[in-house]
C-alpha positions as CSV (number, residue, x, y, z in Angstrom):
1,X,-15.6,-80.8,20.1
2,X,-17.7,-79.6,17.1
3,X,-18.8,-76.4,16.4
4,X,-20.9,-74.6,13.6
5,X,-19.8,-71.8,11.6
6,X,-22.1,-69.1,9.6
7,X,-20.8,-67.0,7.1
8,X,-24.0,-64.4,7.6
9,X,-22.9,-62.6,3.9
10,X,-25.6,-60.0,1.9
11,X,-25.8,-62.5,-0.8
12,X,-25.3,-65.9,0.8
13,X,-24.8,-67.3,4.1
14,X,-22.1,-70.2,4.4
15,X,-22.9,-73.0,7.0
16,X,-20.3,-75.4,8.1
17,X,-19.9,-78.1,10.9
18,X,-16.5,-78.8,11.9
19,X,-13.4,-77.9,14.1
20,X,-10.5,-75.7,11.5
21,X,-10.0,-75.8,7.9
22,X,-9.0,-79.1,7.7
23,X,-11.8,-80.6,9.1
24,X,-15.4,-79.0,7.6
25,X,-17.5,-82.2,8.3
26,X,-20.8,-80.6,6.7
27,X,-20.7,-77.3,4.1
28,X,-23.3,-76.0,2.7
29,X,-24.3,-72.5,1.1
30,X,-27.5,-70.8,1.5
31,X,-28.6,-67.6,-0.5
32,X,-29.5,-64.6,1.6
33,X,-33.3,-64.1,1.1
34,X,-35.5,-62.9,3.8
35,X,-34.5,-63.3,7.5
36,X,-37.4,-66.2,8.1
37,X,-36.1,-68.0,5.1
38,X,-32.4,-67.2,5.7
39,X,-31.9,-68.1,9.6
40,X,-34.9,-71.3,8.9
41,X,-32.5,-72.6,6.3
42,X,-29.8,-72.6,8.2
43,X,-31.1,-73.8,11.5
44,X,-32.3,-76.7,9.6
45,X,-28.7,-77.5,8.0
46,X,-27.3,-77.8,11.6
47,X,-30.5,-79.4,12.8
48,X,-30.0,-82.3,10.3
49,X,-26.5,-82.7,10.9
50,X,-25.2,-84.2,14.0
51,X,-25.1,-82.5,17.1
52,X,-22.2,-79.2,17.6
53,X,-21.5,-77.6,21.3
54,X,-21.7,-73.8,20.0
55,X,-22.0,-71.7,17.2
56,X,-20.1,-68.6,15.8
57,X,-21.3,-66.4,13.6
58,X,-19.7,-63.4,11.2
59,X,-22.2,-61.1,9.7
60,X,-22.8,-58.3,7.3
61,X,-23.8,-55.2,9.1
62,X,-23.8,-52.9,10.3
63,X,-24.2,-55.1,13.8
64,X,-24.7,-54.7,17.2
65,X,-22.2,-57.1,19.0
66,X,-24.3,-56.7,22.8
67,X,-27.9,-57.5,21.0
68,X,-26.9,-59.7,18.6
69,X,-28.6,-58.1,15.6
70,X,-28.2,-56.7,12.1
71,X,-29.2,-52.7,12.6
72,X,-28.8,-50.0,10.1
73,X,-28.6,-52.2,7.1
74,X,-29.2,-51.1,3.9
75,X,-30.0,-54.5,2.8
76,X,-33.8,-54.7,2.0
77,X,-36.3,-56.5,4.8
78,X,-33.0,-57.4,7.0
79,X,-32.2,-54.1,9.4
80,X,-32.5,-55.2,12.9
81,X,-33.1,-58.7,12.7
82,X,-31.8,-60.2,15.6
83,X,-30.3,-63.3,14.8
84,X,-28.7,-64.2,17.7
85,X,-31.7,-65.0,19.7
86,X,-33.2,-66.8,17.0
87,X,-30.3,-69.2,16.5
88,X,-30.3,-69.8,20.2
89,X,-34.1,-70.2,20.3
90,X,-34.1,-72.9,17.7
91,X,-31.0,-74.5,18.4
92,X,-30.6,-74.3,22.4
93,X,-26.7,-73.7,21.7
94,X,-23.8,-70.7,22.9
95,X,-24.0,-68.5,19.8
96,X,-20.8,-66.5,19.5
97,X,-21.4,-63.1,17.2
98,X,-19.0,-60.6,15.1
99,X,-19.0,-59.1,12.1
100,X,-17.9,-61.3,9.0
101,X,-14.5,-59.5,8.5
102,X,-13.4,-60.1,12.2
103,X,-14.6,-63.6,11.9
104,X,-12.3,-64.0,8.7
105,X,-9.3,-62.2,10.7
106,X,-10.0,-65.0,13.5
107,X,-9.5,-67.3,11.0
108,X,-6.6,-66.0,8.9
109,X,-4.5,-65.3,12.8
110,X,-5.6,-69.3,14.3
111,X,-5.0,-70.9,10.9
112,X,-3.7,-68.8,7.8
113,X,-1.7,-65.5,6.7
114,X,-1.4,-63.7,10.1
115,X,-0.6,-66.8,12.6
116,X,1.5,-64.8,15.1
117,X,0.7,-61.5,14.6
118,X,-1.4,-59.5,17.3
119,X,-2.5,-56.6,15.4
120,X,-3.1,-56.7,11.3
121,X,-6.2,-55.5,9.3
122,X,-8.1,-57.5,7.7
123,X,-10.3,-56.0,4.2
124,X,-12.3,-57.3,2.0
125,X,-13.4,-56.0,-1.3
126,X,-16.9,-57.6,-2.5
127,X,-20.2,-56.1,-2.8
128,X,-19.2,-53.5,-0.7
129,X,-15.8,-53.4,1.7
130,X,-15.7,-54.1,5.4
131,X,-12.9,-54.3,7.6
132,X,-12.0,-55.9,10.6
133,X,-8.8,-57.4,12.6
134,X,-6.9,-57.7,15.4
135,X,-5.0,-55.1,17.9
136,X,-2.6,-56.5,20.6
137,X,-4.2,-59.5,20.1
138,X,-7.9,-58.5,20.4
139,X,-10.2,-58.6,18.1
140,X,-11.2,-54.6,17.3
141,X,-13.8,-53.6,19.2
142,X,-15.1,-50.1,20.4
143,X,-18.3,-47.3,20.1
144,X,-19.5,-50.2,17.7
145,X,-17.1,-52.0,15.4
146,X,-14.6,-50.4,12.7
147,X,-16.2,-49.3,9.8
148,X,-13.2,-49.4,7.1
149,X,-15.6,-49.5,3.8
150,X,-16.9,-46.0,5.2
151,X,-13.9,-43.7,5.8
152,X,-13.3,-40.8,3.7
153,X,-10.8,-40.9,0.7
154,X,-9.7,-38.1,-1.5
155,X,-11.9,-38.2,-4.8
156,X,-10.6,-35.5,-7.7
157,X,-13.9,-35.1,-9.5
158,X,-12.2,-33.6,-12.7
159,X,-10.9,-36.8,-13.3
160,X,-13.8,-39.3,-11.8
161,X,-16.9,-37.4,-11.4
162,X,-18.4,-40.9,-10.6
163,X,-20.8,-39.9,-7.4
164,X,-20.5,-42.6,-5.6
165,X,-22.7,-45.7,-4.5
166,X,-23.3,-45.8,-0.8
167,X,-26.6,-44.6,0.4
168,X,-25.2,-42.4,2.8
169,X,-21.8,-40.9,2.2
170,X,-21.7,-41.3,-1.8
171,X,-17.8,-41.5,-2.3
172,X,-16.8,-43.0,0.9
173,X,-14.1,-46.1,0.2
174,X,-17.1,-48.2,0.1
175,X,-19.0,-45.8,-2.3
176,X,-16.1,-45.6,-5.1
177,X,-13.9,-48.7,-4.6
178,X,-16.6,-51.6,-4.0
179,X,-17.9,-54.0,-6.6
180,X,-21.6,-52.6,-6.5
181,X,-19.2,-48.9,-7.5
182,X,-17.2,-50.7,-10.4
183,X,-20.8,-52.3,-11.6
184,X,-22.4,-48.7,-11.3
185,X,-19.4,-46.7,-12.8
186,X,-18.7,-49.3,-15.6
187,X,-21.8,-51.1,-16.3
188,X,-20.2,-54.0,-16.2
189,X,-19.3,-56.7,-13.4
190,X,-15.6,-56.3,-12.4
191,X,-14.8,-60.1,-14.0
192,X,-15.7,-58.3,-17.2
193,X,-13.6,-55.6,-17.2
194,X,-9.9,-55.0,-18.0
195,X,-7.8,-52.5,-19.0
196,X,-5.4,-50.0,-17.2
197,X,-7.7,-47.2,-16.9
198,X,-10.4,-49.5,-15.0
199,X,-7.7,-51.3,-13.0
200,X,-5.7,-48.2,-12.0
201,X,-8.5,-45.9,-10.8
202,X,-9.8,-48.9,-8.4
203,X,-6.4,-49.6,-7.5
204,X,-5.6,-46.1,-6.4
205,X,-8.6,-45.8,-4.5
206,X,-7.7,-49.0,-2.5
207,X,-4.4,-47.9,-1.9
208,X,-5.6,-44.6,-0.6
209,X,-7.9,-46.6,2.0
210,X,-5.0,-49.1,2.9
211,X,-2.6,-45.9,3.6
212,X,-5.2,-44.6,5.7
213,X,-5.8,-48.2,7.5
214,X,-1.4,-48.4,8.1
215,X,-1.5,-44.2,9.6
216,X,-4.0,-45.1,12.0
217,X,-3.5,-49.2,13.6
218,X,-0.5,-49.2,12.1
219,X,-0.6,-53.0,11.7
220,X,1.9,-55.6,11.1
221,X,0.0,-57.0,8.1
222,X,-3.3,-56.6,6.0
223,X,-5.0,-58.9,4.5
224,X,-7.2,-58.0,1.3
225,X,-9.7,-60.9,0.5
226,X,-13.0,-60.2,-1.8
227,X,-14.5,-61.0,-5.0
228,X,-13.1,-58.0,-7.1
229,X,-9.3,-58.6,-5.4
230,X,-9.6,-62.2,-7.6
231,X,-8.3,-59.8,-10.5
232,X,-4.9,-60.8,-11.3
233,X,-4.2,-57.3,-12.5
234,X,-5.2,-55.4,-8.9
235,X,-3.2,-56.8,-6.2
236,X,0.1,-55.7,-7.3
237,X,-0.8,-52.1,-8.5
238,X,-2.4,-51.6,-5.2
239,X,1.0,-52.6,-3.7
240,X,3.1,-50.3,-6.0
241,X,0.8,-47.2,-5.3
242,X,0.8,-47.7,-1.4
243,X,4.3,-47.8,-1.9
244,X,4.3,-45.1,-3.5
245,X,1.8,-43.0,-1.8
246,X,3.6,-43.7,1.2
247,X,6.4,-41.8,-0.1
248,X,9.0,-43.2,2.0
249,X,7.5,-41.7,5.3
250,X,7.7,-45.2,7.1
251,X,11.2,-46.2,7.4
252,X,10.2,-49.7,7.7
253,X,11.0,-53.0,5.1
254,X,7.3,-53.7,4.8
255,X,6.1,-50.2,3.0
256,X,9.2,-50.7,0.8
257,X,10.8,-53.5,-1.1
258,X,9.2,-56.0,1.9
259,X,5.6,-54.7,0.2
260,X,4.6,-58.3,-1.3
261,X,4.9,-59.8,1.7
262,X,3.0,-57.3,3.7
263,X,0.0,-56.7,1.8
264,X,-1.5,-60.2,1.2
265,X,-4.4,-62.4,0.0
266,X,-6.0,-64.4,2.8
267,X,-4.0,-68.3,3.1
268,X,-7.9,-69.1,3.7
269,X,-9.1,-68.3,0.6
270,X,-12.8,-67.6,0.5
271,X,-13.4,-70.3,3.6
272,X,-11.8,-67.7,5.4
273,X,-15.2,-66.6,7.1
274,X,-16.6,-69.8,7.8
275,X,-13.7,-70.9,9.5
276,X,-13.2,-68.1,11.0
277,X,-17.1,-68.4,12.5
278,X,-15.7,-71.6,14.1
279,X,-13.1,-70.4,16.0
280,X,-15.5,-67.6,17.2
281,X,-17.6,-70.7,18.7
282,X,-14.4,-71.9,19.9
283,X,-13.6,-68.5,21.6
284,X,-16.5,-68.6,23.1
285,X,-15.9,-71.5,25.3
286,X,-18.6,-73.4,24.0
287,X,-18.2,-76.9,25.4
């Protein structure tokens, strides 16, 4: 069988025709303009390319899985767009829909860093930070979906009076430890920035997030994919300082010396999402 995969990302949407990883017949990556424009583009890609049996989809959101829609978006022009139905309409195919971090945790348990795991967090760090993943071998659903990027963190003022970027909490995890916060606390992009006083303040606030994230779902693994986790200097001081803010509490390997090995990159990469999106179609016993 062949399936389609989106990627349905704030900035771009990735398209793909294929079955895993290993076999992406078609890719193709569409910037994320207005909804017409968007969802056109991309029902074009999969109308000029061979015939697929379902699609999956993994989108920014906030989404509503029943509808099939974008909602409360911040994202100018796109809150509740529904583009479920308008796949469907134009394509006459199942369309399977999540958000794009529990499409990318699909991925990562079929195919990459948490094959045989049934419950593990899966984070990503970009533009803003979303979170998503698996519990007894679910995919986390509930009220709505988790939220990671907008649970509260501690934020001592006296030393980062930054207010925060998200439109409506501030300094939620999103609001001081996203890329759009490092660009509006630095004035510069996170590839442009180095030092220890940049890379410790982001990697403290992550940490605080990811200690939240293991008190609650206690998970077996996380993941932590995004743009800004692509600097070399982040991953490992947000593995010391869980480590340490974890203070020896959990008596287990993994929040100890076993730390490199539980708090990972995705094996996916960045195709983590798109991928994922396929085995959402797949899921979906399309075909």
């Amino acid at each position: 069988m062949t399936y389609g995969g989106i990627e349905a990302g704030g900035t771009k949407w990735v398209c793909a025709i294929g079955d895993g990883p290993d076999e992406l017949h078609e890719l193709t990556t569409i910037p994320t303009t207005t909804p017409a424009e968007t969802l056109g583009a991309a029902t074009g890609f999969f109308q000029q390319n061979g015939k697929i049996v379902g699609i999956g989809v993994g989108s920014f959101g906030p989404v509503d899985l029943e509808r099939g829609s974008i909602t409360t978006t911040p994202k100018a022009g796109w809150a509740n767009t529904d583009v479920v139905g308008a796949l469907r309409a134009a394509l006459d195919v199942p369309v399977a829909f999540d958000t794009d971090v529990n499409a990318a945790a699909l991925g990562e348990q079929r195919w990459g860093a948490a094959v045989g795991l049934e419950t593990f967090s899966y984070i990503t760090v970009g533009t803003g930070i979303g979170g998503g993943g698996m519990a007894n071998g679910r995919l986390m659903h509930g009220l709505l979906h988790p939220e990671f990027g907008h649970i509260r963190i501690p934020h001592d003022r006296a030393s980062d009076p930054f207010d925060g970027v998200c439109p409506y909490h501030g300094d939620c995890f999103e609001g001081l430890a996203s890329g759009d916060a490092i660009r509006a606390r630095w004035g510069k992009r996170p590839e442009e920035l180095s030092g220890d006083e940049v890379w410790d303040l982001e990697a403290g606030y992550l940490a605080l997030g990811l200690l939240n994230i293991i008190g609650v779902l206690s998970p077996q693994r996380i993941i932590v994919g995004g743009g800004v986790m692509k600097e070399p200097l982040l991953l490992p001081r947000v593995r010391r300082r869980v480590v340490e803010l974890a203070a020896g509490y959990f008596d287990v390997p993994e929040l100890s010396d076993g730390i490199d090995e539980y708090i990972v990159p995705p094996a996916l990469g960045d195709r983590a999402g798109v991928v994922g999106a396929l085995e959402l179609a797949r899921a979906n016993g399309s075909g």
